[in-house]
SEFI-532997 format. One record per residue (C-alpha): chain; x, y, z. Coordinates in steps of 0.5 Angstrom, whole numbers. Example, Ala and Ser with C-alpha at 12.3 -4.5 7.8 and 13.67 -1.06 7.14 Angstrom:
% residues 2
A | 25 | -9 | 16
A | 27 | -2 | 14
//
This chain:
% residues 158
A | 254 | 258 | 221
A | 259 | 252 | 222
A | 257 | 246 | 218
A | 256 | 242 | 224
A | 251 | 246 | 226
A | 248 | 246 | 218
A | 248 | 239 | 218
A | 244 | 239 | 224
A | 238 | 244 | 222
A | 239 | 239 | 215
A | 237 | 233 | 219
A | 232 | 235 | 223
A | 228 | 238 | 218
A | 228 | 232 | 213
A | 225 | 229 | 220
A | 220 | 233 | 222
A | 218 | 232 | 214
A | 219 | 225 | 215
A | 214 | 225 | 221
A | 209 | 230 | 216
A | 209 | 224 | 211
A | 207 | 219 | 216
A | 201 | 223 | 219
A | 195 | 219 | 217
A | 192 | 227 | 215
A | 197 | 225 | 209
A | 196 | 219 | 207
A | 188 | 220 | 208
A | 190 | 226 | 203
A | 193 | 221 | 198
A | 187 | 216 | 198
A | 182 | 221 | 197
A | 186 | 224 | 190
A | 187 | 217 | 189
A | 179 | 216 | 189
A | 178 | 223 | 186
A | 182 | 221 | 180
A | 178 | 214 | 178
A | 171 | 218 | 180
A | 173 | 222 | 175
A | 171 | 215 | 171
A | 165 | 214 | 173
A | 162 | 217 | 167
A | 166 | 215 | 162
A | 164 | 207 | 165
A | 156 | 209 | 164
A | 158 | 212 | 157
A | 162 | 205 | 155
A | 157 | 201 | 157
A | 151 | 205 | 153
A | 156 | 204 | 148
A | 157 | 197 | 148
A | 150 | 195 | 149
A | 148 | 200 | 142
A | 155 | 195 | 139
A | 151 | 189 | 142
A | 145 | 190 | 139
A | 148 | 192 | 132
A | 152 | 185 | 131
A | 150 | 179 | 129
A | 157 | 175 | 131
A | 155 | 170 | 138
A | 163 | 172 | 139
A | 163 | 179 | 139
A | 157 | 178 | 143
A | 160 | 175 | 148
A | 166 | 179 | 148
A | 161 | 185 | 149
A | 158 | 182 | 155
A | 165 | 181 | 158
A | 167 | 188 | 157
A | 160 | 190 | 160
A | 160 | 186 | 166
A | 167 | 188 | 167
A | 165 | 195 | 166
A | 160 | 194 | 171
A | 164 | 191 | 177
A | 169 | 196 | 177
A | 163 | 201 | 178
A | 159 | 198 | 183
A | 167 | 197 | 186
A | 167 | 203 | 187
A | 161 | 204 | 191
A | 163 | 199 | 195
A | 169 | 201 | 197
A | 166 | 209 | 198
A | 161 | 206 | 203
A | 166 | 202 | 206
A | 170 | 207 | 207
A | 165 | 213 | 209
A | 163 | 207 | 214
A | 169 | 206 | 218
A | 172 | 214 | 217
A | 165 | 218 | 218
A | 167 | 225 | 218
A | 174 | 224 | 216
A | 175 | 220 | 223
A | 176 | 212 | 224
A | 170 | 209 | 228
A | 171 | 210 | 235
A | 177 | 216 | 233
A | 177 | 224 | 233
A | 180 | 227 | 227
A | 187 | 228 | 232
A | 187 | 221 | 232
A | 185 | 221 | 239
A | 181 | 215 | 242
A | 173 | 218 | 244
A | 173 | 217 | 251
A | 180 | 218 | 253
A | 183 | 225 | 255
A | 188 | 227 | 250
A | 193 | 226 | 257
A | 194 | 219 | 255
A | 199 | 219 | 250
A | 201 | 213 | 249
A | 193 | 211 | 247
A | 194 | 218 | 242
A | 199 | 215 | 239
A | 197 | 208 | 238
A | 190 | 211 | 236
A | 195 | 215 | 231
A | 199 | 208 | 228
A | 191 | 204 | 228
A | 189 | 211 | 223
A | 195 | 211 | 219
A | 194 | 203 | 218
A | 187 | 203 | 217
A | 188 | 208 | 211
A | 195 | 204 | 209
A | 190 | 199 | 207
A | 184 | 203 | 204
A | 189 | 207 | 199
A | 192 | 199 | 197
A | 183 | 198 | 196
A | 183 | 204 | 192
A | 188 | 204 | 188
A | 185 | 197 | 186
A | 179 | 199 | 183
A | 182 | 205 | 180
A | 186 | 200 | 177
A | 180 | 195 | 175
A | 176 | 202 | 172
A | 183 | 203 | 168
A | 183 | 197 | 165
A | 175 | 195 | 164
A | 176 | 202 | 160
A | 181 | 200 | 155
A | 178 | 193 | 154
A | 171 | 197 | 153
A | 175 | 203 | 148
A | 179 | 197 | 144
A | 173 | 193 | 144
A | 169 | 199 | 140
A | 175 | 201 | 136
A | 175 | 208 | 139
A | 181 | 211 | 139
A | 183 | 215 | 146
//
């Protein structure tokens, strides 16, 4: 096989790769591990809390107190960002779709002969899903760090 010819195979297998990657089945991909890793959490934020409140209720310190409250009120944003961001989420992709969208990415009510509404339906998906894995990632970052603050706070090691 002659190099041209290995260059070339080279080059349209990077772009079909590439175009892969783009798919909005491989981003929804990322945004569901993405989620996966900070439902993972969710327990260990219930567990911080109820240490917390069993700290706070030991402590005589209005400062502590007061850092106790803070931790616990972070802790439960992060929670209850997570269930508005499923709900969300389960609300504008019911099924593993975008309202008004199949799975393909395909416009309901339109045949799968119009290419061009496939594709732009396919670029609404994939940006839509761009943004929730930007959400997502957001309140896996403001659990992390409501659990770090908690952990220091009870002067736990982890």
């Amino acid at each position: 096989m002659s190099f041209i010819a290995i260059a070339t195979l080279m080059i349209a297998c990077t772009a079909q790769k590439e175009k892969e990657q783009s798919k909005p089945e491989t981003l929804k991909a990322k945004v569901i591990a993405v989620h996966d890793t900070a439902m993972a959490k969710m327990e260990q934020i219930m567990s911080l809390q109820n240490e917390l409140k069993q700290a706070k209720s030991d402590t005589l310190d209005s400062m502590s107190t007061a850092n106790i409250n803070r931790a616990i009120a972070d802790l439960s944003v992060a929670h209850e960002d997570m269930m508005v961001w499923m709900r969300e989420f389960s609300t504008n992709f019911p099924d593993g779709t975008l309202m008004g969208h199949d799975h393909t990415g395909h416009h309901e009510g339109h045949g799968d002969s119009n290419e061009q509404i496939d594709h732009a339906a396919e670029e609404e998906t994939y940006h839509a899903l761009g943004q929730e894995l930007v959400k997502i990632q957001k309140v896996g970052d403001d659990m992390d760090k409501s659990i770090i603050n908690a952990i220091e706070l009870l002067g736990k090691k982890e």
